[in-house]
TIRO-2110 file (N, C-alpha, C; in Angstrom, 1 decimal):
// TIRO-2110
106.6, 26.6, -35.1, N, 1, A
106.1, 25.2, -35.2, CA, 1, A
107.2, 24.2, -34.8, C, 1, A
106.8, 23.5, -34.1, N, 2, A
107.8, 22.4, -33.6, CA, 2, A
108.1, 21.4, -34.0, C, 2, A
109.7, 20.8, -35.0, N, 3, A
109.8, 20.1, -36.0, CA, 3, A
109.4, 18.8, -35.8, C, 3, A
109.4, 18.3, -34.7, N, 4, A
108.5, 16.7, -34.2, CA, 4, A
107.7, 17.0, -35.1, C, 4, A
106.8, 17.7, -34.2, N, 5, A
105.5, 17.8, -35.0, CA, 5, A
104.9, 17.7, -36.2, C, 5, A
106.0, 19.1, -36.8, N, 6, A
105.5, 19.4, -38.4, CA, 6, A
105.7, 17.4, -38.9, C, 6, A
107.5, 16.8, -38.5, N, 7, A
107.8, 15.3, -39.0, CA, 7, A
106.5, 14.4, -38.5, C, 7, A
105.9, 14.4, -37.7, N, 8, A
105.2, 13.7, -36.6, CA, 8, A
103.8, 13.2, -38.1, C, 8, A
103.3, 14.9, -38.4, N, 9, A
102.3, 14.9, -39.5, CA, 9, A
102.7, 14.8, -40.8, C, 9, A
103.9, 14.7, -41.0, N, 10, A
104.6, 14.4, -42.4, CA, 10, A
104.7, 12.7, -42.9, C, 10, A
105.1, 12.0, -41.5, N, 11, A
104.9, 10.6, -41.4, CA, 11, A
103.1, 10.1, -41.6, C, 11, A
102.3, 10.9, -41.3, N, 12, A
101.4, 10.5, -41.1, CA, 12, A
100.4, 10.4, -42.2, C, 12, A
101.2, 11.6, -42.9, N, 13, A
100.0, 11.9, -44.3, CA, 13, A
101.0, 11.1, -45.4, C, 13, A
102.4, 10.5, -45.1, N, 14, A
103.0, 9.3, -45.9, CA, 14, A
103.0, 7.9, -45.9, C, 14, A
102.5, 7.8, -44.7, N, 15, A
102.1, 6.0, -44.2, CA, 15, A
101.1, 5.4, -45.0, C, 15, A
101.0, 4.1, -45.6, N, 16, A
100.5, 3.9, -46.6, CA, 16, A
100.1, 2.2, -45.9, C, 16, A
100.4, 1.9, -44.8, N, 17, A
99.9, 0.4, -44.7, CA, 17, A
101.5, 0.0, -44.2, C, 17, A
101.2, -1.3, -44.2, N, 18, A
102.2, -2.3, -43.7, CA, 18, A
103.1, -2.4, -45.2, C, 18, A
104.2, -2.3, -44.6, N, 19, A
105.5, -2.7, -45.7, CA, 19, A
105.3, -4.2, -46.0, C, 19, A
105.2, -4.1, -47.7, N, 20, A
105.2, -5.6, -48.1, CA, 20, A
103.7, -6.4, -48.0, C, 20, A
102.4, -5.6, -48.2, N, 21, A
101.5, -6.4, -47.7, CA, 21, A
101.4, -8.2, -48.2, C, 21, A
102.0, -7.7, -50.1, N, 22, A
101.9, -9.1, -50.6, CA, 22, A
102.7, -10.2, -50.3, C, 22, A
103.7, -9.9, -49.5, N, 23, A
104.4, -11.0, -49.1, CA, 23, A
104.5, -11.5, -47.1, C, 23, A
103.0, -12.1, -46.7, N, 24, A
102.7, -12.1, -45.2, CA, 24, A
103.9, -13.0, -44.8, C, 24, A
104.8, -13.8, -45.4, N, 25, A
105.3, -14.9, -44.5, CA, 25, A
106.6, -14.8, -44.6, C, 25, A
106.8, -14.4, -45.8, N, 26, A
108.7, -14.4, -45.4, CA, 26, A
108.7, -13.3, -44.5, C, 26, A
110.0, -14.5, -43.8, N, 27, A
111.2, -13.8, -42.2, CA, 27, A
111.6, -12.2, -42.5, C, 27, A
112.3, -12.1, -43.3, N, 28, A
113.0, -10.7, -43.3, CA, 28, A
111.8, -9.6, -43.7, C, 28, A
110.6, -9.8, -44.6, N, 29, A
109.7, -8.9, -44.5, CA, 29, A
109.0, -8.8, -43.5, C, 29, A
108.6, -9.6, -42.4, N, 30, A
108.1, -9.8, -41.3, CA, 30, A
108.7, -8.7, -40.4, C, 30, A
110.2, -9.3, -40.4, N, 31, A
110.9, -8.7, -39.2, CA, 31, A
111.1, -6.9, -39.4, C, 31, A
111.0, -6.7, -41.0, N, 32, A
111.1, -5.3, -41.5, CA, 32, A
109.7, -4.4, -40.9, C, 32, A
108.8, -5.2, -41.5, N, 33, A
107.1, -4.7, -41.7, CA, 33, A
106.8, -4.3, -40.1, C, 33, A
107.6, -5.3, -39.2, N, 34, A
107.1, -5.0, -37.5, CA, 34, A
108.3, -3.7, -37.3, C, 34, A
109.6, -3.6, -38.0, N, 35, A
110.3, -2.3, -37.2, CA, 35, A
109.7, -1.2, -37.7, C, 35, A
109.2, -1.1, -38.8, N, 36, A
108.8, 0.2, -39.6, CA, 36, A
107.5, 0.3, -38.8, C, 36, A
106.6, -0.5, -38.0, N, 37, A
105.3, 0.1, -38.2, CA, 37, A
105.7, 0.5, -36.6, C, 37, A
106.8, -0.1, -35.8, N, 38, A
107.5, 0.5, -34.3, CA, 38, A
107.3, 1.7, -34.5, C, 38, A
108.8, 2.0, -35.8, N, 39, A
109.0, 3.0, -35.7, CA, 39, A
108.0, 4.1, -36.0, C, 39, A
106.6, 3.9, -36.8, N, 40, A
105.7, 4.9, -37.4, CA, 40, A
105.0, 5.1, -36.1, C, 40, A
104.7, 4.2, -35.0, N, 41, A
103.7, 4.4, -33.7, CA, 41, A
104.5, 4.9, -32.7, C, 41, A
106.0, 5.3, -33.2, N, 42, A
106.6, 5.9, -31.6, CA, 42, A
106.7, 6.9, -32.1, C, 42, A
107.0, 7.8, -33.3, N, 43, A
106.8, 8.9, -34.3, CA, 43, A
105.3, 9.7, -34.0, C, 43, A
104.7, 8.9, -34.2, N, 44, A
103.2, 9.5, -33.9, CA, 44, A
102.8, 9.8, -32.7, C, 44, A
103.2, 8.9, -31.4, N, 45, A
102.5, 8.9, -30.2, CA, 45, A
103.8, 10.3, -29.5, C, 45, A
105.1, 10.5, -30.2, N, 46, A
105.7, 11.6, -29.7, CA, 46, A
105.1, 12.9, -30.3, C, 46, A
104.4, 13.0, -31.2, N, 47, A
103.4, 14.2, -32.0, CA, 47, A
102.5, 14.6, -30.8, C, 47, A
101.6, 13.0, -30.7, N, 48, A
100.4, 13.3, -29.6, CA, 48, A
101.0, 14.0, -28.1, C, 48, A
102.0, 13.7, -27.9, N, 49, A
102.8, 13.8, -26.8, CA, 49, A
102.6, 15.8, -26.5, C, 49, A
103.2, 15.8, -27.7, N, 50, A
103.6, 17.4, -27.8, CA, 50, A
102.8, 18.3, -27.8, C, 50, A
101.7, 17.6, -29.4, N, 51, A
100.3, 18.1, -29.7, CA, 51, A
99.5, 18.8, -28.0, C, 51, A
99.1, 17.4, -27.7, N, 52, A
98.8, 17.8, -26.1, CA, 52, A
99.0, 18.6, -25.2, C, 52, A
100.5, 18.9, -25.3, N, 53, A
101.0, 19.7, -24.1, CA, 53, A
100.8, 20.5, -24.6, C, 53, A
100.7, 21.1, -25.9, N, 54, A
100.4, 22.6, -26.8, CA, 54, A
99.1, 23.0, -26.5, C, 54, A
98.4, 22.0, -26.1, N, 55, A
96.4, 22.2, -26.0, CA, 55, A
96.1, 22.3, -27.9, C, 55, A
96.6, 21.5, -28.2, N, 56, A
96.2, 21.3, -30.0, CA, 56, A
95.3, 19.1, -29.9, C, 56, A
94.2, 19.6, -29.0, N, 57, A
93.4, 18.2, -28.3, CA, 57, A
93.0, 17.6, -29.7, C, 57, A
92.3, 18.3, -30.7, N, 58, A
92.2, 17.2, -31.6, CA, 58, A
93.1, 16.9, -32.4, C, 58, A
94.3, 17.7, -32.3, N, 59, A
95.6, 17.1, -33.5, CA, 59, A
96.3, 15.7, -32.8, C, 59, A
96.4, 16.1, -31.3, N, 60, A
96.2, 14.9, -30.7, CA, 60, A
96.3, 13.5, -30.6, C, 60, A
94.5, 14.0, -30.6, N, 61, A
93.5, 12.6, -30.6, CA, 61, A
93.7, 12.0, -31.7, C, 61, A
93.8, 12.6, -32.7, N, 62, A
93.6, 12.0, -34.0, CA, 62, A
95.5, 11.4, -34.1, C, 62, A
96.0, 11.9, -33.4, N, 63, A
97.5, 11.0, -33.4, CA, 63, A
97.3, 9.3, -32.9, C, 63, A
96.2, 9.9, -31.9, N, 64, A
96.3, 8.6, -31.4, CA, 64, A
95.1, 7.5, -31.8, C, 64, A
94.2, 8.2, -32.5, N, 65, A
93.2, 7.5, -33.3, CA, 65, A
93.8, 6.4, -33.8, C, 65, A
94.5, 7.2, -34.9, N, 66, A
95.5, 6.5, -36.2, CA, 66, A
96.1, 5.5, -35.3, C, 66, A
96.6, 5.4, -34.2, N, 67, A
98.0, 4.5, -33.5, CA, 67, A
96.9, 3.1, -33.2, C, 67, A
95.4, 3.7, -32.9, N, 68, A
94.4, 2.6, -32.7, CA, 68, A
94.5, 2.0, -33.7, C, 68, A
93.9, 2.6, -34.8, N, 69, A
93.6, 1.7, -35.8, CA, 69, A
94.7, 1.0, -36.2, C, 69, A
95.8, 1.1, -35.9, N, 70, A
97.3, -0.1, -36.5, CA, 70, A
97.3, -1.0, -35.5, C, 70, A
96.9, -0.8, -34.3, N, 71, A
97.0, -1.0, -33.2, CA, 71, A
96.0, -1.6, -31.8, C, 71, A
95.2, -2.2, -32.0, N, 72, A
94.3, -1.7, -31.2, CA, 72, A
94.3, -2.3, -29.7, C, 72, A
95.6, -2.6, -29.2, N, 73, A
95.6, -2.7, -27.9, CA, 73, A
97.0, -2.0, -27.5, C, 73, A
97.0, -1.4, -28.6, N, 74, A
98.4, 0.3, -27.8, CA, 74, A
97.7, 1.2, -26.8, C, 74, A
98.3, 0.5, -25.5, N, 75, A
97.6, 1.3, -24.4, CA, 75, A
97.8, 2.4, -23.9, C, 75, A
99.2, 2.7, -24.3, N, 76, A
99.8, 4.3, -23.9, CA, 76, A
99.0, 5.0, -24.7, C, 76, A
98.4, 4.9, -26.3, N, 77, A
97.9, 5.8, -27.0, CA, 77, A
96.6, 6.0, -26.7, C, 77, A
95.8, 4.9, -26.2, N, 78, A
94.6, 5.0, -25.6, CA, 78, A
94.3, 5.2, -24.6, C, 78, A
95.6, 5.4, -23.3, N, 79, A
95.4, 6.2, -22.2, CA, 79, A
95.3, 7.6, -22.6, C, 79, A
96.2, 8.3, -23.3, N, 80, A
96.0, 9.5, -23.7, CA, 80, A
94.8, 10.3, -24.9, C, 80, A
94.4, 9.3, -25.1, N, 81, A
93.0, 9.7, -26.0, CA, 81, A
91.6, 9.6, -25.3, C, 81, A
91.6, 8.6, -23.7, N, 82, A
91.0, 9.2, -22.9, CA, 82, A
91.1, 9.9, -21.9, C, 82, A
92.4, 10.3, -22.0, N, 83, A
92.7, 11.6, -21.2, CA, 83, A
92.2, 12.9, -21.9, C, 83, A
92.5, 13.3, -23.0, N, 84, A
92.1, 13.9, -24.0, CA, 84, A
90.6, 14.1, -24.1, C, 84, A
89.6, 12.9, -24.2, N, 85, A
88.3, 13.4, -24.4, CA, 85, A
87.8, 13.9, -23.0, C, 85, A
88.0, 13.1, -22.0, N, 86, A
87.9, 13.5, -20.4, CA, 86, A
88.4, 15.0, -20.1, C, 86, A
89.4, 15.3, -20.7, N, 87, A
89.3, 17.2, -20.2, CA, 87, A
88.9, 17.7, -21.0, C, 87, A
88.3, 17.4, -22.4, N, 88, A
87.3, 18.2, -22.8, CA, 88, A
85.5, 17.7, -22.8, C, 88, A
85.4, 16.8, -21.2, N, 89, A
84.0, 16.6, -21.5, CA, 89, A
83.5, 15.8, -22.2, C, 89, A
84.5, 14.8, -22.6, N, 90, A
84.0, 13.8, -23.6, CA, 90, A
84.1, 12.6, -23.0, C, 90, A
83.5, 12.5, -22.1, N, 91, A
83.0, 11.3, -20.9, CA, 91, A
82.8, 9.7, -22.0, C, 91, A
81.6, 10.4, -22.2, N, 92, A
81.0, 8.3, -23.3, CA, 92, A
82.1, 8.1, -24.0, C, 92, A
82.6, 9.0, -24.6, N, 93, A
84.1, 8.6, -25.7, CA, 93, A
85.0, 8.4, -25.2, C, 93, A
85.5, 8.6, -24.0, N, 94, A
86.6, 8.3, -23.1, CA, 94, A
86.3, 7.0, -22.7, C, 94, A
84.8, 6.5, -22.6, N, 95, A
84.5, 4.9, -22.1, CA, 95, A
84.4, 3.8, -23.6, C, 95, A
84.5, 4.9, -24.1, N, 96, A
84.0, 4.5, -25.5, CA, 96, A
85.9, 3.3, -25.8, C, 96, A
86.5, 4.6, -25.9, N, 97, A
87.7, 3.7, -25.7, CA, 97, A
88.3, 3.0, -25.0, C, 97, A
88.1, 3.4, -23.8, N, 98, A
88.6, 1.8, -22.7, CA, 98, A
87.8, 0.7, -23.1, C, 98, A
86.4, 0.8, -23.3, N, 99, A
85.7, -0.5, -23.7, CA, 99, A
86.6, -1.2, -24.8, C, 99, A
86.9, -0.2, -26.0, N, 100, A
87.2, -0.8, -27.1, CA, 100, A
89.1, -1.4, -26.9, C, 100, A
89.3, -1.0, -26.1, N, 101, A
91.1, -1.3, -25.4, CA, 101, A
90.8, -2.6, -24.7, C, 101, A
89.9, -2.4, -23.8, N, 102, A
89.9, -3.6, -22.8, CA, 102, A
89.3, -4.9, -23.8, C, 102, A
88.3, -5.0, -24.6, N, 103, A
88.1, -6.0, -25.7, CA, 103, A
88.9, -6.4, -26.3, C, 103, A
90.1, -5.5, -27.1, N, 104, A
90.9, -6.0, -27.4, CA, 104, A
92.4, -6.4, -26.8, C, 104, A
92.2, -5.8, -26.2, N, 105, A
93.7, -7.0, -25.0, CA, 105, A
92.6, -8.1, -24.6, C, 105, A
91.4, -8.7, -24.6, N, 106, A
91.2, -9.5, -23.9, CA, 106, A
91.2, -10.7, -25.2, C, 106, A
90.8, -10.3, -26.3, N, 107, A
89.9, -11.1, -27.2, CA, 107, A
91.8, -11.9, -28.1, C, 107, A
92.5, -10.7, -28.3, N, 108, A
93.9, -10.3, -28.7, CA, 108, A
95.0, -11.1, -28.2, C, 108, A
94.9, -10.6, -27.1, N, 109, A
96.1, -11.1, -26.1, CA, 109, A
96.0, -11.8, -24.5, C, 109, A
94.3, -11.9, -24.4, N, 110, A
94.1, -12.2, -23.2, CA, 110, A
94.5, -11.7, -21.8, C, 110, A
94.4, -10.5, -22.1, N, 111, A
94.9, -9.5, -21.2, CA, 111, A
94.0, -8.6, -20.9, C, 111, A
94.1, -7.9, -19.5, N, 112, A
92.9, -7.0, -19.0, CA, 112, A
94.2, -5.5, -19.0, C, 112, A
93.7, -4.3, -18.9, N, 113, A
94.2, -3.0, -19.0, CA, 113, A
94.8, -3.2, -17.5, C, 113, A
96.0, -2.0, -17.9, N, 114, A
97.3, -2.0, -16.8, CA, 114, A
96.5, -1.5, -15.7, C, 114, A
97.1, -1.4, -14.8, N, 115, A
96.6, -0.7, -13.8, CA, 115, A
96.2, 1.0, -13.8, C, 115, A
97.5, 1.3, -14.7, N, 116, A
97.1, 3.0, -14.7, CA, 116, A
95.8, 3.3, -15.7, C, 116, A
95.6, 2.2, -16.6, N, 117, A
94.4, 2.5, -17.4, CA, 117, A
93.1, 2.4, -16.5, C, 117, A
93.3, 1.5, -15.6, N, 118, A
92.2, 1.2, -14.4, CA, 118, A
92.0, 2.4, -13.8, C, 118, A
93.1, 3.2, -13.4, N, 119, A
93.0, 4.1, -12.0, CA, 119, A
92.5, 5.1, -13.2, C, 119, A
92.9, 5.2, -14.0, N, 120, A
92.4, 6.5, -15.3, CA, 120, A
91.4, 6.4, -14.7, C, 120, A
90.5, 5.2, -15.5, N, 121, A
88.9, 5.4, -15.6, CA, 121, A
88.3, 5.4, -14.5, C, 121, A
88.8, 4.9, -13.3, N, 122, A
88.0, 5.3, -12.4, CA, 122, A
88.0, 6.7, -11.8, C, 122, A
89.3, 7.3, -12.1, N, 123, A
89.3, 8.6, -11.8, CA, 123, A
88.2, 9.6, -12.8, C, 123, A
87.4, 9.1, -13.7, N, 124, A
86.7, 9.9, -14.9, CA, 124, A
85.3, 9.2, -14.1, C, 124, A
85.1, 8.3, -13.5, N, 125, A
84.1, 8.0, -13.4, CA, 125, A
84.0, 8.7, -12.0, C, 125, A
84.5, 8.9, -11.4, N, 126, A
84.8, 9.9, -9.9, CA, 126, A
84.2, 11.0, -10.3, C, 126, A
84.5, 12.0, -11.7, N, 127, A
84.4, 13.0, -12.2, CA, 127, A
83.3, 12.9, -12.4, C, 127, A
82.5, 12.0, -13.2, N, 128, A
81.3, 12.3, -13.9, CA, 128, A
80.3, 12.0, -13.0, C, 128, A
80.5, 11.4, -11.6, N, 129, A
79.0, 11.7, -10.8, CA, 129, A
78.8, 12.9, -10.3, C, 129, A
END
């Protein structure tokens, strides 16, 4: 087993939320609460990384589920979760999540998906006719 990994789901079944939820405004919890949850989403998305290349698709997806819900306009993790349902035939879920990516960079941050997220989907939509 590959120690990323085993740490990868060790971090995952110990993450408990945002550091400090009851204190939203002080500076140094702020600046703490944003390195820790860095550091929990580059932890995980290197799990998904690995998970993947093992062909372990839903230990995965579900890496990069979790990175959504903290997250919901982490586009690296949502490119690879519809890359993920796309080779296994999971077409609407694969649109399922660019829908829900592209909503949120727009509504979020006023942003439309990178380019590679574009050529993704068009490349799945090439697939599925």
């Amino acid at each position: 087993v590959d120690p990323v990994v085993t740490l990868g789901r060790e971090v995952m079944d110990l993450y408990q939320g945002e550091f400090m939820p009851e204190e939203p405004y002080a500076p140094w919890v702020e600046m703490k609460r944003w390195a820790l949850r860095d550091e929990f989403i580059d932890a995980i998305l290197k799990t998904a990384r690995i998970l993947s290349q093992k062909n372990e698709m839903e230990a995965a997806a579900d890496c990069c589920r979790t990175i959504l819900r903290i997250d919901s306009c982490h586009e690296t993790a949502a490119q690879i979760l519809i890359r993920l349902y796309a080779l296994n035939g999971r077409y609407s879920e694969a649109r399922q999540v660019f829908a829900q990516l592209e909503n949120a960079l727009q509504t979020e941050l006023g942003l439309s998906p990178e380019p590679a997220t574009m050529a993704l989907m068009k490349n799945i939509k090439v697939i599925v006719k």
